[in-house]
C-alpha angles and dihedrals in degrees: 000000000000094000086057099046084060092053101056079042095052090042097051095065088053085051105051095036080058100052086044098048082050091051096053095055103113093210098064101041088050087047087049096055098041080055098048090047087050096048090041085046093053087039088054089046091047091042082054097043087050088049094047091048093045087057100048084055094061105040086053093049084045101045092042096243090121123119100247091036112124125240131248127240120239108228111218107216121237112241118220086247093051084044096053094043087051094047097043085046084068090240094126091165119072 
């Protein structure tokens, strides 16, 4: 066991002189960067398309102009001629 137990222990420095030695290539820091502005740059333009599509919903469900929105009936107005024949008809209520 103990044999065992110095050998994790002798592996661990190579690792993390490893992993030190990857993280302080330039290349790929500067690579991984350029990578995280241009992936926060296309989430801020989907967040604003979202926003923008969001918008354009609710002014549809809110103009009527939805699919399922129901019409509006046109009122015909009543002219003064149609008005006298229906109250001298005796039909006062429309």
């Amino acid at each position: 066991m103990e044999n065992e137990e110095k050998k994790t222990t002798e592996e661990t420095p190579e690792k993390e002189e490893e992993t030190k030695e990857e993280r302080k290539d330039p290349e790929v820091v500067v690579s991984a960067q350029q990578a995280a502005e241009r992936l926060k740059e296309e989430n801020e333009k989907m967040e604003k398309h979202i926003r923008e599509l969001k918008e354009l919903k609710a002014f549809e469900t809110l103009g009527g102009k939805s699919e399922g929105a129901p019409q509006e009936e046109k009122k015909e107005e009543e002219t003064p001629s149609d008005y006298a024949k229906r109250v001298l008809s005796g039909n006062f209520n429309k």
